[in-house]
C-alpha positions as CSV (number, residue, x, y, z in Angstrom):
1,X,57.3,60.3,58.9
2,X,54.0,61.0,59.9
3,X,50.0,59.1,58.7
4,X,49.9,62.0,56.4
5,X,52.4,61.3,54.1
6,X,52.4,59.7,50.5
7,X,53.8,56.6,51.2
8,X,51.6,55.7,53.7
9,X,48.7,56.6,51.7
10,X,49.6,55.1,48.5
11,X,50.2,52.0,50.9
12,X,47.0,52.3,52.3
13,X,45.3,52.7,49.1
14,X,46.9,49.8,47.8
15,X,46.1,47.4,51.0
16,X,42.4,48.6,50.5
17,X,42.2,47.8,46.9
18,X,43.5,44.5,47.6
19,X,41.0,43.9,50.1
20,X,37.8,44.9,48.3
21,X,39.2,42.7,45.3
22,X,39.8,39.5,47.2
23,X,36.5,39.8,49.2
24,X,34.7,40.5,45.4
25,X,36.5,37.3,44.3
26,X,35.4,35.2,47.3
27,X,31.8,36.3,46.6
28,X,32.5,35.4,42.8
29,X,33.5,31.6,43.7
30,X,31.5,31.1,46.3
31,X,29.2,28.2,45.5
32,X,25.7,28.1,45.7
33,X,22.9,26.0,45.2
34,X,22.3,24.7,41.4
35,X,18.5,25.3,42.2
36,X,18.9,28.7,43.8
37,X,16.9,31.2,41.8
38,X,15.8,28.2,39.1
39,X,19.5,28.1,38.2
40,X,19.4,24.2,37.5
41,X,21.0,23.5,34.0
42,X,20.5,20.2,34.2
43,X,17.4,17.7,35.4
44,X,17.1,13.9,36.3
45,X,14.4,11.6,37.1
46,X,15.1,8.5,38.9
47,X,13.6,5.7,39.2
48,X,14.3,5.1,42.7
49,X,14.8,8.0,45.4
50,X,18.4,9.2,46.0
51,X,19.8,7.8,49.5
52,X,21.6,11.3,49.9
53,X,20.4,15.0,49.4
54,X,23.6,16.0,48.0
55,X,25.6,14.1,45.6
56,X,29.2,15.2,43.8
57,X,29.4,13.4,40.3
58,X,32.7,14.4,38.5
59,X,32.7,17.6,40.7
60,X,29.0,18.8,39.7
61,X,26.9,19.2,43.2
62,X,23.5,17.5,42.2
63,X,20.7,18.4,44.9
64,X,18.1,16.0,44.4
65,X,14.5,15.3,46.9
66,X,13.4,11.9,46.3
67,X,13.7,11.0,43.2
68,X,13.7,14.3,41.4
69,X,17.7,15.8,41.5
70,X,19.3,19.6,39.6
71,X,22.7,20.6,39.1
72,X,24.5,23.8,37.3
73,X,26.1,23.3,34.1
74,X,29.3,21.4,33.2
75,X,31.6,21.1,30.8
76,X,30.5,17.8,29.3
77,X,27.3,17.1,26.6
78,X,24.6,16.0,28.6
79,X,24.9,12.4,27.8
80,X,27.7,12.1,29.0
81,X,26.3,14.0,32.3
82,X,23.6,11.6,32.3
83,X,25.6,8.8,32.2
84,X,27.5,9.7,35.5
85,X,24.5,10.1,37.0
86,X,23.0,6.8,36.2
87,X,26.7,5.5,37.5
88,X,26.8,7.2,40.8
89,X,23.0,7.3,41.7
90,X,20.9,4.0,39.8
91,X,18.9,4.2,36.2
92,X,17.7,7.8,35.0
93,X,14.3,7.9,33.8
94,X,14.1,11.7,32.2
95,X,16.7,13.6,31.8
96,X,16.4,17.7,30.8
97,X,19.6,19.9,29.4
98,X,19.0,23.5,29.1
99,X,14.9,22.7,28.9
100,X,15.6,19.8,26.6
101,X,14.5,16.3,26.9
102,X,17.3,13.4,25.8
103,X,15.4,11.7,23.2
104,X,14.6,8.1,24.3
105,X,17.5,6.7,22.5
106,X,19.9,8.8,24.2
107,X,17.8,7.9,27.6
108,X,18.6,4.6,26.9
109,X,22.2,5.0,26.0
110,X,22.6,7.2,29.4
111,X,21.5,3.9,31.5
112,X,24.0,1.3,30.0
């Protein structure tokens, strides 16, 4: 057998395919920044600065700088988002889905 013949090329083939995939799937997962580019989905203000830059809340990285803090979407309505936040990091005074505002009711309802 020698490197020229069509085994080892179709192996070769095969083992480079499955590289290039698996590197393209790394860079697919990879995390980054919610406020990388203006990605941030979501937007709280607190009323008292966050003790840490970078806070997990049910498994949504929020990057906050004093009392300003962004994270990328979830899968939950943004009350509920909201909520967790006022949980995990003290009483939310604004909170922004998407661009929108939670009305003050649903401000309210975020901090009990």
């Amino acid at each position: 057998m020698n490197l020229s013949s069509p085994l080892l090329r179709n192996i070769g083939t095969a083992s480079l395919a499955l590289v290039c995939s698996a590197l393209a799937l790394g860079v697919a997962v990879t995390p980054v920044p919610a406020q990388a580019n203006g990605a941030a989905f979501y937007t709280a203000e607190l009323a008292a600065p966050a003790a840490k830059q970078t806070n997990i809340i049910s498994g949504v990285a929020w990057q906050c700088e004093g009392t300003n803090c962004a994270a990328a979407k979830s899968n939950s309505r943004a009350l509920v988002v909201c909520q967790r936040v006022a949980r995990e990091l003290g009483e939310v005074t604004g909170f922004t889905a998407k661009g929108e505002a939670l009305d003050a009711e649903d401000l309210a309802r975020c901090n009990k």
